[in-house]
Backbone as a printed PyTorch tensor [residue, N CA C, xyz], in Angstrom:
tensor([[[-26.3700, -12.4630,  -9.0890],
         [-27.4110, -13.2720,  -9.7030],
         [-26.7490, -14.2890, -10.6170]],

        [[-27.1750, -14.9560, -10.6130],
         [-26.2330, -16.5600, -11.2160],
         [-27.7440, -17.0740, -12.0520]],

        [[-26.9790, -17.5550, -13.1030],
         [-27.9890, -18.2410, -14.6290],
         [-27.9410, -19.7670, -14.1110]],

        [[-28.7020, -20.5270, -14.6790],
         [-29.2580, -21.6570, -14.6870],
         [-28.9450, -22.2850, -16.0020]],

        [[-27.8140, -22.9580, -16.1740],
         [-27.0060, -23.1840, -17.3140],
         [-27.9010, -23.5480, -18.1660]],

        [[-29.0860, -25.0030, -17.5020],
         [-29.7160, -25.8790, -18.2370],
         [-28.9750, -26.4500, -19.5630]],

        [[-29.0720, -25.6700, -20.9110],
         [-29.0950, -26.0180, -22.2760],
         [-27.7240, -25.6190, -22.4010]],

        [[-27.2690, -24.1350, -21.5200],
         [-26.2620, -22.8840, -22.2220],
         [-25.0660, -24.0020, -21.5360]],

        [[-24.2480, -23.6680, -22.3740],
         [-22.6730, -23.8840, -21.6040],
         [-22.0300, -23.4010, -20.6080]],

        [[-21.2120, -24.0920, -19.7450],
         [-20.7730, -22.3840, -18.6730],
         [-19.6350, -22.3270, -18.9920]],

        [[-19.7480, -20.7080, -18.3410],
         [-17.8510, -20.3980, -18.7740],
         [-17.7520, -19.9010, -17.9800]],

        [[-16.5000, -19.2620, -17.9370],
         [-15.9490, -18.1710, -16.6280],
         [-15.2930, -17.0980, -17.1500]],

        [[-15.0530, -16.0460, -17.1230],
         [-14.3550, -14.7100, -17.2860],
         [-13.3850, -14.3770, -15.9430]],

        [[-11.7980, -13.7490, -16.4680],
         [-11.3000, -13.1470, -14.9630],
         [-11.6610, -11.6720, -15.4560]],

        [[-12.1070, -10.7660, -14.4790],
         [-11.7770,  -9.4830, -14.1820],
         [-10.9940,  -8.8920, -13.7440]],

        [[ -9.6490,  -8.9020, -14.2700],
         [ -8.5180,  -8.7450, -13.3650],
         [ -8.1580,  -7.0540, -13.2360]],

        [[ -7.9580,  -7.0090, -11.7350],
         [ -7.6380,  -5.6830, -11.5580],
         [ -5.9190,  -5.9140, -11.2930]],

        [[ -5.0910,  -5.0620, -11.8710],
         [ -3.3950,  -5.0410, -11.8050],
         [ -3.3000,  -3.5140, -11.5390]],

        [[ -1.5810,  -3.7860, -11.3800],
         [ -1.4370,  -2.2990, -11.9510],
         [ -1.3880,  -1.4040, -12.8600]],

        [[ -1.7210,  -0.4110, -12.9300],
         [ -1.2880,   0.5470, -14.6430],
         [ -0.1290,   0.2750, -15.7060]],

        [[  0.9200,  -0.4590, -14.2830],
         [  2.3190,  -0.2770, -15.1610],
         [  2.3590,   0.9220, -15.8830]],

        [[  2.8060,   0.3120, -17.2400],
         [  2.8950,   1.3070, -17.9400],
         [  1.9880,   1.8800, -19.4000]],

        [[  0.8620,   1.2280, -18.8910],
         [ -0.2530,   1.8760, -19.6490],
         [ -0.8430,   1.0010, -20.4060]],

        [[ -2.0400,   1.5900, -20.8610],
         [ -2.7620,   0.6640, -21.9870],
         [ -2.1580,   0.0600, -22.9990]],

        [[ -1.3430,   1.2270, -23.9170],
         [ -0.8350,   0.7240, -24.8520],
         [ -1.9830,   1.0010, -26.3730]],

        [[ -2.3910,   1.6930, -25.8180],
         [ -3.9180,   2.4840, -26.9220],
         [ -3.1500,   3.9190, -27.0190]],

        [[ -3.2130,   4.3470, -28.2120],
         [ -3.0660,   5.6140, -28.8380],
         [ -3.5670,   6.5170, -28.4620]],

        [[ -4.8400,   6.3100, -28.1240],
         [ -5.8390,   7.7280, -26.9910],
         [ -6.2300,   7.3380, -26.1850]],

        [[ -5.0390,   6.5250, -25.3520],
         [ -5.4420,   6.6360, -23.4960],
         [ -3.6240,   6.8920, -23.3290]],

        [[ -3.8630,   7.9840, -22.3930],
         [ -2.4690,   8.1490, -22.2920],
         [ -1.6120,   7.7860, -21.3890]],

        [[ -0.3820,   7.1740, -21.6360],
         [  0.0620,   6.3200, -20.6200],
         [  1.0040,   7.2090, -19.1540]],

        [[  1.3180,   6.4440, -18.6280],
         [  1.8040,   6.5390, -17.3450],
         [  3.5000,   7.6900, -17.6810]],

        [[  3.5290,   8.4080, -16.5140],
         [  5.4460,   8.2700, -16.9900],
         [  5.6880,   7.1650, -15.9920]],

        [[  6.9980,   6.4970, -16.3850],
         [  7.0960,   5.6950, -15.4280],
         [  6.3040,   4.5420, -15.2880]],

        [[  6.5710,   3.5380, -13.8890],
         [  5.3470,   2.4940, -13.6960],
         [  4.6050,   3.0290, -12.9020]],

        [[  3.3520,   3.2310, -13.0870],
         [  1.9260,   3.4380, -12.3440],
         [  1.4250,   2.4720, -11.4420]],

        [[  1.3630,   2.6420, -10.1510],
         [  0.9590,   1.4770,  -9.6260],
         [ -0.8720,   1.7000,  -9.2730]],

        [[ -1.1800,   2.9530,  -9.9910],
         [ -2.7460,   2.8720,  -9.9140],
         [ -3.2790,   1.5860, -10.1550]],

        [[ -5.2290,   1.4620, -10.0700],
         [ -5.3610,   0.3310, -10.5960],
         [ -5.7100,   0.3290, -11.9520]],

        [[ -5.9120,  -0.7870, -12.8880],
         [ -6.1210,  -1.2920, -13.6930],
         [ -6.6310,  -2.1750, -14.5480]],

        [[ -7.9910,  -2.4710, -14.7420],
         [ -8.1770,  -3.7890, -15.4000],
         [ -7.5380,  -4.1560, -17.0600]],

        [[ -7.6110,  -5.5560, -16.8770],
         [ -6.4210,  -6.5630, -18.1000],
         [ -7.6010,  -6.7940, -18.8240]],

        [[ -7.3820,  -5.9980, -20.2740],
         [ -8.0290,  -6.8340, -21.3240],
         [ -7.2890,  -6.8550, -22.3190]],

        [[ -7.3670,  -8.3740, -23.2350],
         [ -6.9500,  -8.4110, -24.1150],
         [ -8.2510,  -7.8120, -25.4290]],

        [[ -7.1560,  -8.1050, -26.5290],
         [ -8.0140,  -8.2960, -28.3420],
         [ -7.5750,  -9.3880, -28.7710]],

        [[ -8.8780, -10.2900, -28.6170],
         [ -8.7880, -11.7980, -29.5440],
         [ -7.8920, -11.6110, -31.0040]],

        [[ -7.1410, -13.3950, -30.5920],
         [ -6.7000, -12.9050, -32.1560],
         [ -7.4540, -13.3930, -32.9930]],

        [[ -6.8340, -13.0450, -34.4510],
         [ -7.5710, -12.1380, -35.3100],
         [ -7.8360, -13.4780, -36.6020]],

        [[ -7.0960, -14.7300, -35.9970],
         [ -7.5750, -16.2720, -36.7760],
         [ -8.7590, -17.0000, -35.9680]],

        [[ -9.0660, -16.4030, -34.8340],
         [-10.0010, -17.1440, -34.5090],
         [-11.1050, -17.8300, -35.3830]],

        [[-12.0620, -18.5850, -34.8770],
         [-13.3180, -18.8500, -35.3890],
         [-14.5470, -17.8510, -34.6970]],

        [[-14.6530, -17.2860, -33.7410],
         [-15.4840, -16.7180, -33.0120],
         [-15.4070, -15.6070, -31.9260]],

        [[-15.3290, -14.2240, -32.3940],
         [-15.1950, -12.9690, -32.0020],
         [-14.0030, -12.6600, -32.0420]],

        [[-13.4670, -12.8230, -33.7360],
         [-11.9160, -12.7530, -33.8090],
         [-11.6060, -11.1020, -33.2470]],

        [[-10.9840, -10.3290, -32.9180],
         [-10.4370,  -9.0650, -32.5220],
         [-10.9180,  -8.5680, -31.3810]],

        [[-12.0440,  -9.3470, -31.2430],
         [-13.0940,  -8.2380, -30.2880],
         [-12.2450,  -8.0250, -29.0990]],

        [[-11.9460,  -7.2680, -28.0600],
         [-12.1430,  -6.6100, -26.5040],
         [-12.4170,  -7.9770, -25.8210]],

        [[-12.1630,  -8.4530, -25.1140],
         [-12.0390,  -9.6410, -24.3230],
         [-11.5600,  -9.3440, -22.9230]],

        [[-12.3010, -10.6670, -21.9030],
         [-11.9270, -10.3730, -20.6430],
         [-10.8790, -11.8260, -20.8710]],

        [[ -9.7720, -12.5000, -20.1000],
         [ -9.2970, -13.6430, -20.4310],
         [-10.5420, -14.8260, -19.8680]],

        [[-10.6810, -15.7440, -20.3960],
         [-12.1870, -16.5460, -20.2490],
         [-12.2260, -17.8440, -21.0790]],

        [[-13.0730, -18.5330, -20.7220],
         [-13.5310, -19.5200, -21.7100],
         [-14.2800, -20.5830, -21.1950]],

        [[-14.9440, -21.6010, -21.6710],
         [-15.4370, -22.3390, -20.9660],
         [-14.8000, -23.1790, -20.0080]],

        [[-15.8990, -23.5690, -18.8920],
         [-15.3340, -25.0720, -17.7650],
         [-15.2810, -26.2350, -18.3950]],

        [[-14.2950, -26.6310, -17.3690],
         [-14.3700, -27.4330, -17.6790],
         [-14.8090, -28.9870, -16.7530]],

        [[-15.0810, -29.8520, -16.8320],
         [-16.1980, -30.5110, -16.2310],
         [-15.8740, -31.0290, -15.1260]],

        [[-16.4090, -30.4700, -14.0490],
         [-16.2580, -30.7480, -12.8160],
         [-15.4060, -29.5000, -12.4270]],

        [[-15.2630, -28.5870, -12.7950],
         [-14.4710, -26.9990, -12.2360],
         [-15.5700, -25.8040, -11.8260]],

        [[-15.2470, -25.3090, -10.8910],
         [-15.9280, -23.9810, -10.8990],
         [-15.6760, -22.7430, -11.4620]],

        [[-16.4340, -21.9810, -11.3680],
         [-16.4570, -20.5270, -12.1600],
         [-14.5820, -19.6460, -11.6210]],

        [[-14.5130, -19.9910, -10.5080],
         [-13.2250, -19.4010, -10.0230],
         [-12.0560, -20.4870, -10.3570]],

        [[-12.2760, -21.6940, -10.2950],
         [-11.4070, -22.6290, -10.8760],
         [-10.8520, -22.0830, -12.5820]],

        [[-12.0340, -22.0150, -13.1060],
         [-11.9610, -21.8200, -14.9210],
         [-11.2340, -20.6100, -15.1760]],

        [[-11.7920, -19.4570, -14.1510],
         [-11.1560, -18.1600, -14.8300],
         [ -9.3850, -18.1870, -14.0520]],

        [[ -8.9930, -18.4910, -13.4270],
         [ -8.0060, -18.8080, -12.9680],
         [ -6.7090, -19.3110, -14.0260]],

        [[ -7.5290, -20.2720, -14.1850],
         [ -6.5490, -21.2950, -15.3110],
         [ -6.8050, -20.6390, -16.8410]],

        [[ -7.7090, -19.9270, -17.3160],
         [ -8.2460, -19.4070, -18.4530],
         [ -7.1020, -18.6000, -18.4800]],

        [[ -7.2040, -17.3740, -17.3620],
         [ -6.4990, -16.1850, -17.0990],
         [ -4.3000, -16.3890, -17.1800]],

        [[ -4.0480, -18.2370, -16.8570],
         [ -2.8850, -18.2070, -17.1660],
         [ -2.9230, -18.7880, -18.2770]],

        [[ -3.4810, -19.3820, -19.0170],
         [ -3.7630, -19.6630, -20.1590],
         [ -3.3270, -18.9670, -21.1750]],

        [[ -4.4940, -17.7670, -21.3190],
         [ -4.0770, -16.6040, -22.5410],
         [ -3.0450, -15.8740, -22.0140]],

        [[ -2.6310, -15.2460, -20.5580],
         [ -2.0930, -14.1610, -20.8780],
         [ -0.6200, -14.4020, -20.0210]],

        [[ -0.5600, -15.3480, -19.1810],
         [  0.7750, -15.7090, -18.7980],
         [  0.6680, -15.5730, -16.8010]],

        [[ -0.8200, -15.4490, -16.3190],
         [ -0.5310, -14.9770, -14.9430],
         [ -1.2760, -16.0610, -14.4130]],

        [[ -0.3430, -16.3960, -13.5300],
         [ -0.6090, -17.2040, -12.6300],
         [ -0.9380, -17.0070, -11.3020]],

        [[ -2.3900, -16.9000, -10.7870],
         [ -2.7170, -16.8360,  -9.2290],
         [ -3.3810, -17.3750,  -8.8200]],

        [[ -3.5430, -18.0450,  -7.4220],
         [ -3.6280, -18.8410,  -6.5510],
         [ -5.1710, -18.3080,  -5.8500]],

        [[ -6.0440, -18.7810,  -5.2960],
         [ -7.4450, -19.1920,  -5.0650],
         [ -7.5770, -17.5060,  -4.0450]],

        [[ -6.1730, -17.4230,  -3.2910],
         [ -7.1600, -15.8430,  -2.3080],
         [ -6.5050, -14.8050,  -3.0320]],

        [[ -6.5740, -15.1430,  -4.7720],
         [ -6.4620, -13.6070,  -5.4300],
         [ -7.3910, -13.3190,  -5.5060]],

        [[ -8.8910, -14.6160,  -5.4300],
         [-10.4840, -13.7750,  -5.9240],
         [-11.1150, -12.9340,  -4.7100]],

        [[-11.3390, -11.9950,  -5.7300],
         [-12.2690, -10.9980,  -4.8550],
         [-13.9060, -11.5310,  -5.0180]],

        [[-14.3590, -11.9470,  -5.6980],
         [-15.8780, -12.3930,  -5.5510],
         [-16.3580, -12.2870,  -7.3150]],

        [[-17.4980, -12.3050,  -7.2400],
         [-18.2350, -12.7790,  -8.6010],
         [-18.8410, -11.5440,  -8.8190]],

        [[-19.2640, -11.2760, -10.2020],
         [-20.3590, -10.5730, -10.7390],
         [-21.6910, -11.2180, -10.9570]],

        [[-22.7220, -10.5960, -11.8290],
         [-23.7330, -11.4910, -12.2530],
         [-23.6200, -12.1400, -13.6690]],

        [[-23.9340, -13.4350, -13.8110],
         [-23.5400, -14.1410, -14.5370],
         [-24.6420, -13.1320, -16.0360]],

        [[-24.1370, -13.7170, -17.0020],
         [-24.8950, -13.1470, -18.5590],
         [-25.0300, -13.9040, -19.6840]],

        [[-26.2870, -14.2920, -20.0370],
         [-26.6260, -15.7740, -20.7920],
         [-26.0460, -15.0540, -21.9440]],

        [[-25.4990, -15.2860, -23.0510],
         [-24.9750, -14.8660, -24.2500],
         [-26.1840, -16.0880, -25.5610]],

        [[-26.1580, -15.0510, -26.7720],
         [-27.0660, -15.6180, -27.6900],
         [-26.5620, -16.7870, -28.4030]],

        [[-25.0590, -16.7380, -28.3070],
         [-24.3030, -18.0170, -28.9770],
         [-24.4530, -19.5560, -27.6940]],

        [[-24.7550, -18.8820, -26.6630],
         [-24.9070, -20.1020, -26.1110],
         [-24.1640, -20.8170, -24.6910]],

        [[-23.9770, -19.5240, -24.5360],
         [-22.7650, -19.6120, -22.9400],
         [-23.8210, -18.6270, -22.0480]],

        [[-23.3260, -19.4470, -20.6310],
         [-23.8910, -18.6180, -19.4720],
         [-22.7080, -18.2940, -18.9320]],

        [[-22.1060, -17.1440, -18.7760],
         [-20.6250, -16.3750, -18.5750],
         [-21.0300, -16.0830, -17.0030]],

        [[-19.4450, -16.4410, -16.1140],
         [-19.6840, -15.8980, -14.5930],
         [-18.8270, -15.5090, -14.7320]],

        [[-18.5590, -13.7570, -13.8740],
         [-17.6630, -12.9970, -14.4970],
         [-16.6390, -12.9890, -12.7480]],

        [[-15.5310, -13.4240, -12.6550],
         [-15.1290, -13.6770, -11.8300],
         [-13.9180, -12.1610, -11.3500]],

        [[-13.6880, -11.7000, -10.0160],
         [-12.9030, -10.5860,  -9.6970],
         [-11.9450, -11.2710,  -8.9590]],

        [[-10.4650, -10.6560,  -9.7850],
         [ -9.4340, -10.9580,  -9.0560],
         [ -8.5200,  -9.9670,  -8.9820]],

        [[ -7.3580, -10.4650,  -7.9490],
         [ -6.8810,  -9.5110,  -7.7730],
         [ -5.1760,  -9.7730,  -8.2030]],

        [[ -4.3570,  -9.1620,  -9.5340],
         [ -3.4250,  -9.2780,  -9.9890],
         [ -2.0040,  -8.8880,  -9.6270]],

        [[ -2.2860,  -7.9610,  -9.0300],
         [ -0.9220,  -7.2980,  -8.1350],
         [  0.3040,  -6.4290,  -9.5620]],

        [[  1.1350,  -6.5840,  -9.2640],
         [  2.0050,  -6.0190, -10.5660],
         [  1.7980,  -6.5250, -11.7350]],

        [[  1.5840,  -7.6180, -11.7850],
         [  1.7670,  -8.4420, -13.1330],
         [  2.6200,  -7.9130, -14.1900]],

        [[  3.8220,  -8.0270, -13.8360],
         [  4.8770,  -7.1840, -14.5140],
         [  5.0150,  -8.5300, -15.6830]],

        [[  5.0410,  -9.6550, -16.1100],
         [  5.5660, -10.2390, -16.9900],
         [  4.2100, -10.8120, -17.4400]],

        [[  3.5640, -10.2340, -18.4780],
         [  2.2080, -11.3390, -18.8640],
         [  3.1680, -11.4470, -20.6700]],

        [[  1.9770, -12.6740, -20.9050],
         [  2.9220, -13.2440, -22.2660],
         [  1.5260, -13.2740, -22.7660]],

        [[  0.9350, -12.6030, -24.1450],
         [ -0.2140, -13.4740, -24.8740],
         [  0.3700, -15.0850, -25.2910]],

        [[ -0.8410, -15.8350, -25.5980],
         [ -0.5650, -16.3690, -25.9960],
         [ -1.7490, -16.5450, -27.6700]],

        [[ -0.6430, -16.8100, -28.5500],
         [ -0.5970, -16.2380, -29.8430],
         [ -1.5040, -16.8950, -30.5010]],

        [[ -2.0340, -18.2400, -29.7050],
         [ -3.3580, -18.4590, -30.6910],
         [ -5.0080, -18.0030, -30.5160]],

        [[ -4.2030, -17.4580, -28.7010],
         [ -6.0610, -16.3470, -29.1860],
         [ -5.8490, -15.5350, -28.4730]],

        [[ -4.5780, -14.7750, -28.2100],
         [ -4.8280, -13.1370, -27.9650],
         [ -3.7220, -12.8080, -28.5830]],

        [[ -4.1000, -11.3500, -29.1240],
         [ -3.5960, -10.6060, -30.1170],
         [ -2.8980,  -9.5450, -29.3620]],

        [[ -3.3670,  -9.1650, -28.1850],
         [ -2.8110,  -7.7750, -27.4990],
         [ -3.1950,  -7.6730, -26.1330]],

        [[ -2.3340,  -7.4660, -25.0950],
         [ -3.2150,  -7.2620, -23.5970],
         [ -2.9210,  -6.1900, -23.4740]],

        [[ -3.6600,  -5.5990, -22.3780],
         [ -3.8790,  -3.8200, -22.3110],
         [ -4.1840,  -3.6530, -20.8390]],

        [[ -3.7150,  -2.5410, -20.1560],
         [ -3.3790,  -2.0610, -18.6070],
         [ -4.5660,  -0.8790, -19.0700]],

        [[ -6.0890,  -0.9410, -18.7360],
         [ -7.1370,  -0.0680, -19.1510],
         [ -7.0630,   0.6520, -17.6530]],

        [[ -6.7950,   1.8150, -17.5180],
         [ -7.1460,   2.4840, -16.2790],
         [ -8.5120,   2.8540, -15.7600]],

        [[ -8.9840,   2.6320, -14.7500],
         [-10.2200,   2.7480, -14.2240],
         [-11.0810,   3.9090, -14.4650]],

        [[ -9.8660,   5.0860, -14.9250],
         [-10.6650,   6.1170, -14.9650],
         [-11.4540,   6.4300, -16.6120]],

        [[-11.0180,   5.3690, -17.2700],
         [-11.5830,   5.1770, -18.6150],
         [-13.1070,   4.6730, -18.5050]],

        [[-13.9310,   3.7620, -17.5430],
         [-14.6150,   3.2310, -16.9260],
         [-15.7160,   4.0450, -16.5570]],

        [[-15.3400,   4.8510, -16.0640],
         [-16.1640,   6.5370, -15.5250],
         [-16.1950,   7.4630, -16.2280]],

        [[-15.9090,   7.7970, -17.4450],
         [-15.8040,   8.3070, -17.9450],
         [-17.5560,   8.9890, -18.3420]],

        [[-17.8200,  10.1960, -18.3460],
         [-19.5250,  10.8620, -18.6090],
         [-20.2340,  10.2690, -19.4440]],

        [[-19.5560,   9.3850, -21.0060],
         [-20.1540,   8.6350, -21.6890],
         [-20.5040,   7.7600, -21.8300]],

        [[-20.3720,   6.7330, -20.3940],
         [-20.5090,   5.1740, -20.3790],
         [-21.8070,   5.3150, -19.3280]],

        [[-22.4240,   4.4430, -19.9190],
         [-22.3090,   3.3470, -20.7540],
         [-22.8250,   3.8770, -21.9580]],

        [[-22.4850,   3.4170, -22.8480],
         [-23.4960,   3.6490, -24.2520],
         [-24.3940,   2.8720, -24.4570]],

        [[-25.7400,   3.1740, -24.6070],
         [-27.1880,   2.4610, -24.6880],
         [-27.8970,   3.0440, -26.2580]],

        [[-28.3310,   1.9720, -26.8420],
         [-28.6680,   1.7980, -28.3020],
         [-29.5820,   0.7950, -28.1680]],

        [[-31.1130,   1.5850, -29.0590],
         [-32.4270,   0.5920, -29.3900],
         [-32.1390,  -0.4220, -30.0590]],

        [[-32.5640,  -1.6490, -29.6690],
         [-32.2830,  -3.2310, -29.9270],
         [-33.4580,  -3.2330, -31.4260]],

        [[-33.3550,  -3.4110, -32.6390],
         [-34.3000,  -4.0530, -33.4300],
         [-35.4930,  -5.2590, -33.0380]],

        [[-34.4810,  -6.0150, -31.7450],
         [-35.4490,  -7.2790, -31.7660],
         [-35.6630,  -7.3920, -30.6790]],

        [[-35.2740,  -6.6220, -29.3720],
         [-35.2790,  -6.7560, -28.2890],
         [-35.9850,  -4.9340, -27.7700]],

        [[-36.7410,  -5.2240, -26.3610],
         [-37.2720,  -4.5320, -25.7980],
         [-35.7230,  -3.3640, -24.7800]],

        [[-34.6770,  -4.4730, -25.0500],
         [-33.6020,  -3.9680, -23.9970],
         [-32.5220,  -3.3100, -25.1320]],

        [[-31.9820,  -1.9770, -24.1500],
         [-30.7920,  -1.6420, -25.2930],
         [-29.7680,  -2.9370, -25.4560]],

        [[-28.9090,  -1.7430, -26.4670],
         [-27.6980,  -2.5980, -26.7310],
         [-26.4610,  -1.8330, -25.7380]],

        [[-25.8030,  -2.7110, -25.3090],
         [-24.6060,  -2.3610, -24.1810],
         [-23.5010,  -1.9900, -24.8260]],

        [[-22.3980,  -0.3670, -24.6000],
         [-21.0410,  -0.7780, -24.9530],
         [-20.4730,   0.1280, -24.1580]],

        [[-19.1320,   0.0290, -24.1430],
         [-18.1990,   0.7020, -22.8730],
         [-16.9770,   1.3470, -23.8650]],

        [[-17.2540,   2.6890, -23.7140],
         [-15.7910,   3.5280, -24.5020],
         [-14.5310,   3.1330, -23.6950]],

        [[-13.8690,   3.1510, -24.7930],
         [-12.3480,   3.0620, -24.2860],
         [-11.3010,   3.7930, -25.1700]],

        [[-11.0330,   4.7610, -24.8340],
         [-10.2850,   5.6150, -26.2600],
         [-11.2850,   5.9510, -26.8220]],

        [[-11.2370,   6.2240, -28.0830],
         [-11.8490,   6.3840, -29.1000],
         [-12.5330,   5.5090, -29.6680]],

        [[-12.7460,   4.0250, -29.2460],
         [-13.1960,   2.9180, -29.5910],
         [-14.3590,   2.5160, -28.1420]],

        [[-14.3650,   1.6070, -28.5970],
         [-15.7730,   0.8600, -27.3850],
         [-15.5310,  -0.3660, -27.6790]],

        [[-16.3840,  -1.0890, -26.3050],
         [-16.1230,  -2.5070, -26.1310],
         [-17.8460,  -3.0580, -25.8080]],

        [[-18.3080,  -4.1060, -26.6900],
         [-19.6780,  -4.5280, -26.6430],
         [-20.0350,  -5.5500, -25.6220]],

        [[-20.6800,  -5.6440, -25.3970],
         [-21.4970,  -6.7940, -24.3410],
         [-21.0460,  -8.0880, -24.9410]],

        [[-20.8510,  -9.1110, -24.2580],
         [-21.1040,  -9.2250, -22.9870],
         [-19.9930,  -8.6590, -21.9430]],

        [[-18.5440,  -8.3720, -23.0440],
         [-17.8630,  -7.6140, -21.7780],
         [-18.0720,  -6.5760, -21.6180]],

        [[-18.5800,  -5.5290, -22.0850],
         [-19.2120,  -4.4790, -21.6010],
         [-20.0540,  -4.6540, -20.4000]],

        [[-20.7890,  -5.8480, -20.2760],
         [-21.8030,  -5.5740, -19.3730],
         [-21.2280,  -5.8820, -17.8110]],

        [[-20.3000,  -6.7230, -18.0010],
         [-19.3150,  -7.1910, -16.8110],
         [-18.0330,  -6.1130, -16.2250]],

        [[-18.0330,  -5.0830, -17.7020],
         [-17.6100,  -3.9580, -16.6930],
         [-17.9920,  -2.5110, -16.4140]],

        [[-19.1760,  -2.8820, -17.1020],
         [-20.4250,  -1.6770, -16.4990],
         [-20.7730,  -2.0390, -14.8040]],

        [[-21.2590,  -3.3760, -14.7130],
         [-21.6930,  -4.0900, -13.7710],
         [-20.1870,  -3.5640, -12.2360]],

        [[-19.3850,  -3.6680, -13.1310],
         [-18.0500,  -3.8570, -11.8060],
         [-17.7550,  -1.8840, -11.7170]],

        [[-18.3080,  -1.6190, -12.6850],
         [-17.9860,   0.0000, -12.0310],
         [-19.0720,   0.8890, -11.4290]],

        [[-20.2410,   0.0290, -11.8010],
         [-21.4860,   0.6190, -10.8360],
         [-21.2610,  -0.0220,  -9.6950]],

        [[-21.2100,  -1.3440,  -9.3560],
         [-21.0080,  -1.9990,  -7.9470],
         [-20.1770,  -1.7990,  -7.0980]],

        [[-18.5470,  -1.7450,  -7.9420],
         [-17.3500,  -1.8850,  -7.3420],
         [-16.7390,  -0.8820,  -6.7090]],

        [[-16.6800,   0.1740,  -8.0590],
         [-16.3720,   1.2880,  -7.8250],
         [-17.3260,   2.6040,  -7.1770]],

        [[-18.5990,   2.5310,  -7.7540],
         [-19.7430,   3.7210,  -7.2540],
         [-20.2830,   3.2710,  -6.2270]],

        [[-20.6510,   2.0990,  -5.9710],
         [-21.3290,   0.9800,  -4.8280],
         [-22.7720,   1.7510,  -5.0930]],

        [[-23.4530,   1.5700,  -6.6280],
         [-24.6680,   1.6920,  -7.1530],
         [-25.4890,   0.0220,  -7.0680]],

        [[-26.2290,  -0.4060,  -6.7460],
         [-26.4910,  -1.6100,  -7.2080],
         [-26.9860,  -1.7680,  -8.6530]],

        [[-26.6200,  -2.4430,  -9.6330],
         [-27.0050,  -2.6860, -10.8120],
         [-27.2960,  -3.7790, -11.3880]],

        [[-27.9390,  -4.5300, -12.4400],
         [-27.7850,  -5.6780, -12.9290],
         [-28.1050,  -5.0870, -14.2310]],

        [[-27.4760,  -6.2710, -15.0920],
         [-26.2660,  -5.9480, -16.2110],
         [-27.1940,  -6.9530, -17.1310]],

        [[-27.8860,  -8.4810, -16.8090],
         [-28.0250,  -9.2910, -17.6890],
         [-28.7800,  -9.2450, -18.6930]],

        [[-29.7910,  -8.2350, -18.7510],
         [-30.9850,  -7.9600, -19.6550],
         [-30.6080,  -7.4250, -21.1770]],

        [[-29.1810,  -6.6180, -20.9000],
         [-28.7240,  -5.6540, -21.7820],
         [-28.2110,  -6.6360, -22.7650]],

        [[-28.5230,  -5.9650, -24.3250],
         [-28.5340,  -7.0120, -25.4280],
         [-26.7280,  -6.7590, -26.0400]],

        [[-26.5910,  -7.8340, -26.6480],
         [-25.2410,  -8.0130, -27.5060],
         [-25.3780,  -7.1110, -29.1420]],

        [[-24.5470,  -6.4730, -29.5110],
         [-24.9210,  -6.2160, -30.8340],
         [-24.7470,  -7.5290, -32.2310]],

        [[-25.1890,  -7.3230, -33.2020],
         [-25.1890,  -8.6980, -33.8350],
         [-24.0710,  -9.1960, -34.1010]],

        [[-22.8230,  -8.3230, -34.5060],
         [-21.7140,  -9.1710, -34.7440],
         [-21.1810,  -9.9550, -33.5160]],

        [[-21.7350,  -9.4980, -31.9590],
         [-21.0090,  -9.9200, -31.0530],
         [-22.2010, -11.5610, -30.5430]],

        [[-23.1270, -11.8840, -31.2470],
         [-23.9380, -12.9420, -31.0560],
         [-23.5250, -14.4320, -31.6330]],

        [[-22.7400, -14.4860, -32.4120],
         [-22.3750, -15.9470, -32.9680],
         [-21.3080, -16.4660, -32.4540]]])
């Protein structure tokens, strides 16, 4: 399901699936011996000077740019922040896009990373990238759902360790582990942001 930008901005998100390597790199997810060539999705933590969702859980992303598509943006986004560079038949296909309250219509794009043995942040807006194993994803407690004050719809978040990750990337990888992995059909866009994750 795809948004209708109209007013909102568009952006793109990669969903990148890699390998485990050698682990998250989180204190309570435990890593690999060795390199793991299980799979893996890449998220970083914004850094922490930003202007807007400094630390948060991040997919690599950002807005288009004019005249690019959703697979164009996350492509170049994706070597952007984190150092990987791939070419047009790494995408595996799209998710459903998710209007955000700050003002972006996000298309959450699936690719496919392979080893990605050398990623580099880059230091003015990611703080940390992380090899999250799939089986963190499935885990009995996800998704976490919480009554909205202002909204009829919960609030979205996805454990990871001992911590959690809020909508809108939560909802893009709730969305990719009911679809991808369970082959549940789901849609993801209704589910609300909590307030710090809205500006």
């Amino acid at each position: 399901m795809h948004a209708t930008p109209g007013s909102r901005r568009p952006a793109a998100v990669a969903l990148t699936l890699i390998e485990e390597g050698d682990g998250a790199r989180l204190a309570d997810v435990p890593a690999p011996v060795g390199w793991s060539r299980e799979a893996a999705i890449l998220l970083t933590r914004r850094a922490t000077g930003l202007r807007a969702h400094a630390g948060q859980w991040a997919l690599p992303g950002g807005r288009m740019d004019a005249g690019e598509a959703a697979e164009q943006a996350a492509l170049r986004e994706l070597h952007e922040e984190v150092g990987l560079e791939l070419g047009p038949a790494a995408i595996l296909g799209r998710l459903d896009d998710y209007v955000t309250h700050s003002g972006f219509a996000i298309t959450p794009v699936v690719v496919w990373g392979g080893e990605a043995r050398l990623l580099a942040p880059n230091a003015g807006e990611v703080a940390s990238i992380h090899r999250i194993p799939l089986a963190e994803f499935l885990r009995a407690d996800a998704p976490m759902l919480e009554p909205c004050h202002d909204s009829v719809h919960p609030m979205l978040r996805m454990p990871v360790g001992s911590g959690w990750i809020a909508a809108p990337t939560a909802a893009f990888l709730y969305q990719f582990r009911e679809v991808c992995l369970l082959g549940r059909s789901t849609r993801v866009a209704h589910f609300e942001q909590p307030e710090f994750a809205r500006r």
